[in-house]
N, C-alpha and C positions, 0 to 999 in steps of 0.2 A: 593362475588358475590351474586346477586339476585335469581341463578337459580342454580339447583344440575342436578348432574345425578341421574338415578333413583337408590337408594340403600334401604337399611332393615329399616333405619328411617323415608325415605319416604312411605314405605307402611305398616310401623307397624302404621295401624288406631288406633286410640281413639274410643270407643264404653262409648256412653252415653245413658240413655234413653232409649237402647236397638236398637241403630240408629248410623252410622259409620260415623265419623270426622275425619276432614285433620289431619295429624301427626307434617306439618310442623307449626311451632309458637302455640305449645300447649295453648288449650284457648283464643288463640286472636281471631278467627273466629267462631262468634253465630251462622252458617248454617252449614249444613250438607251438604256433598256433597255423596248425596244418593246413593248407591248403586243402586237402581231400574234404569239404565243408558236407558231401555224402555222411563220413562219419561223424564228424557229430551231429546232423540232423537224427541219424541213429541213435546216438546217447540218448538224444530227447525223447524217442519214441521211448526206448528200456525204462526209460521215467513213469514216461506216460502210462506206462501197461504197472510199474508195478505201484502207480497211486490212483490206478482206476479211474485213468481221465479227469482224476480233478488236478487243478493246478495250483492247489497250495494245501496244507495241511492244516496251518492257524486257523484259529474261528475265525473269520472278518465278517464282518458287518458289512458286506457287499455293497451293501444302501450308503454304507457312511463313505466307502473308500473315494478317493479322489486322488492322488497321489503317489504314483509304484515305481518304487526303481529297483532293477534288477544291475543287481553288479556284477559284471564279466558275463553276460548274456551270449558270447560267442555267436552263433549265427544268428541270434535275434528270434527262435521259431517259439521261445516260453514267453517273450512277451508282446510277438505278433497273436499267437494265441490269446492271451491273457486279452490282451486288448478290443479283439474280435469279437471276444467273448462278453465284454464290460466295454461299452461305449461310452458310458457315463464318464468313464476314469481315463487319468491321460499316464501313460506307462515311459518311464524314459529305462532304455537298456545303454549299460555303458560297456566298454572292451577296450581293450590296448589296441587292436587294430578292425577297419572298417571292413568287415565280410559280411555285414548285416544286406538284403536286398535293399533294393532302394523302394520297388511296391510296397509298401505298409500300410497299414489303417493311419486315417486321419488324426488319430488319440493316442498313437506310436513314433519315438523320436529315438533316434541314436548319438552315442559321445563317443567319443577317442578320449579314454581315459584309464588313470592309471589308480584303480582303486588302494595301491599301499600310500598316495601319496594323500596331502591333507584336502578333503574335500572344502569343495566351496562351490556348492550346485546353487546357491541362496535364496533355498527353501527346502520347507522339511516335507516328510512324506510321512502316509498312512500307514505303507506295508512296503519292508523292503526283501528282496530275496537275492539270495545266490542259489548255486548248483552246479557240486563240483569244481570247485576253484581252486579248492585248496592246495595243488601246485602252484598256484601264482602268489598267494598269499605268506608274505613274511612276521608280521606283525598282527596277527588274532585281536590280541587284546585290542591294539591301535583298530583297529577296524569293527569290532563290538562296538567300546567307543562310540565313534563317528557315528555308527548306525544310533546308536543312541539317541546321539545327539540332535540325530538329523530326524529325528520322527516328533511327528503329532501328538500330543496328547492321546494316549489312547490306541495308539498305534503300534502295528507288529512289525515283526524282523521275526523272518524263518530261514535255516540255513538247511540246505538239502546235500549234504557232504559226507564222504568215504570218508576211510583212512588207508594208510599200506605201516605196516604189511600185510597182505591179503590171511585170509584164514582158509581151515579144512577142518570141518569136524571129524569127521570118518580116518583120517590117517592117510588120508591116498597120496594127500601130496606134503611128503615126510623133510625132514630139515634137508635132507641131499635133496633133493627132487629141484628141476630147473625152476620152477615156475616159484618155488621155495626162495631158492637162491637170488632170482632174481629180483623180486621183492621187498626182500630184506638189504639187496645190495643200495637198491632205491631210494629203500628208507635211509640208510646211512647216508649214503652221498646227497640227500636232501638237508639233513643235520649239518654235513660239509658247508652248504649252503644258506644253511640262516634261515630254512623253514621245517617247519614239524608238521613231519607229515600225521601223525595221531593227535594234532592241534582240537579233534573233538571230542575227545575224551575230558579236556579242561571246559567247553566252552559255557557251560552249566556256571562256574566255578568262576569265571570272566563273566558273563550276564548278572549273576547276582552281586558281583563289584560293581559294575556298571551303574545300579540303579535297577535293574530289568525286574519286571513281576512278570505273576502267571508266567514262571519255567518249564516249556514241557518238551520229552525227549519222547521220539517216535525211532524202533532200530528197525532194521530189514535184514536180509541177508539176499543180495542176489547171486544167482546163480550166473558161472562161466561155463554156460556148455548144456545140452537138454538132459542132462541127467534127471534133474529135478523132478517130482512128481508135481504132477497136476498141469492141467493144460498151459494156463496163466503162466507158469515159473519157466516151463518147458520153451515157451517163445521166446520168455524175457530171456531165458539161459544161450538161445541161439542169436539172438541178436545181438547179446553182452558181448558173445566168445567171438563177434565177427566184429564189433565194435574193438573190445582190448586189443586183438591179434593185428587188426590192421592198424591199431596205432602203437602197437607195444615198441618198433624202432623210431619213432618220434618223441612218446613219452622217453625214452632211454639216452640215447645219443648222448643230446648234450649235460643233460645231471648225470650218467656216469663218468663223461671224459673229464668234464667240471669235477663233479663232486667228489669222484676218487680216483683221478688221473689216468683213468683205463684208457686203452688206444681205441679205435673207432671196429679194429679187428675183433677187440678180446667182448665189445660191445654186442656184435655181429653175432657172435659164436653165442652169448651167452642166451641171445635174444629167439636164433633157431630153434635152441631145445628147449626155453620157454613156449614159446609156438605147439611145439609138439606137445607140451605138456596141456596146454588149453585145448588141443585137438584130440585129447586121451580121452575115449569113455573111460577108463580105469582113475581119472585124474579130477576129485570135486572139489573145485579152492573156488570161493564166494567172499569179496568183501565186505565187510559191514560198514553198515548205512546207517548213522545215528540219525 
């Protein structure tokens, strides 16, 4: 089976770096799933403000839905919501490691699982979502697929996912610039690695291999830092740049010592003057959100 119940394997972490990794498939997974569970309930919020409180983009037929799985659900708060919200429907959220609360709604379940491997939930679903995963994810296609597979007649799959290397329209943050540098260093050492990090740029391209109709792409652009105009972008911009920056030596560490054999020093230095650069008013780098 793809999923356990929670036991001594699952929560005996791996400490690297001085920074806590998943237990399950020692070493396969370059990210960390932080401890600091503050930030990412923050990610969730930057979500939340910049899709106006709704919690999916797909058309669903609300009325019809009954079956939701969110893959890599991290702290559990998009399908404690989702569920709150729809009592009708029963939501399972899966993760490599169990930081989901244990209070959830009654129509709210959690897995210890590891979505690159072969699923076998042994049932399909309405509507499946991710957000944000794409570090954990090796295999696109293989995981299109399964969603596929694993859906209802009639049923969606929405993927709410970045890519790096981050962007600047304006020039401000130019090829030297840290936040530049760093970025790009990311993306390579991710390639080191056996996953793509701009895996959304094909996934249009994989859905209609799959079988998938009705393809539709939504972008964004959020902002890192309140530069932004307009109120809306201005918050999401502040909670982004306190979001990235306190995870930027987590997301790093181990995909650059792994993915291009940098010491944990040259990691340090490179990650400072990225910091500074998220903390420049003179500095606008926004990833896109397909």
């Amino acid at each position: 089976s793809t999923s356990t119940s929670l036991s001594s394997r699952v929560t005996d972490y791996r400490y690297e770096h001085g920074r806590r990794y998943h237990a399950i498939d020692d070493g396969d997974h370059p990210h960390t799933h932080t401890p600091q569970l503050t930030l990412s309930d923050l990610q969730h919020r930057v979500w939340d403000i910049a899709l106006g409180g709704r919690h999916h983009v797909a058309p669903l037929d609300l009325g019809s839905v009954r079956h939701v799985l969110d893959v890599g659900c991290g702290t559990g708060a998009w399908c404690i919501e989702f569920a709150d919200a729809h009592p009708h429907l029963h939501v399972v959220g899966t993760d490599l490691s169990p930081i989901q609360p244990g209070n959830v709604p009654p129509n709210c379940e959690f897995l210890v699982d590891d979505a690159n491997a072969d699923w076998t939930y042994g049932q399909r679903f309405d509507y499946i979502h991710t957000r944000a995963v794409l570090l954990g994810i090796k295999d696109w296609d293989k995981l299109i697929h399964q969603s596929f597979e694993s859906l209802n007649p009639g049923g969606w799959v929405e993927f709410q996912e970045f890519h790096i290397p981050i962007g600047c329209d304006d020039g401000s943050a130019g090829p030297d610039s840290a936040i530049t540098r760093w970025s790009h260093s990311v993306h390579e050492a991710l390639k080191n690695l056996r996953i793509d990090s701009m895996a959304t740029s094909s996934f249009r391209e994989l859905m209609g291999k799959h079988g998938y109709e009705s393809i539709g792409e939504t972008h964004a652009k959020f902002p890192i830092g309140p530069w932004a105009k307009g109120r809306k972008e201005k918050t999401m911009g502040t909670l982004f740049q306190k979001d990235i920056a306190g995870n930027l030596m987590g997301i790093s560490v181990k995909i650059l010592t792994n993915g291009l054999g940098w010491t944990e020093e040259e990691v340090e230095k490179l990650v400072i003057e990225a910091k500074d650069d998220l903390y420049s008013p003179q500095v606008r780098a926004s990833p896109l959100v397909p």
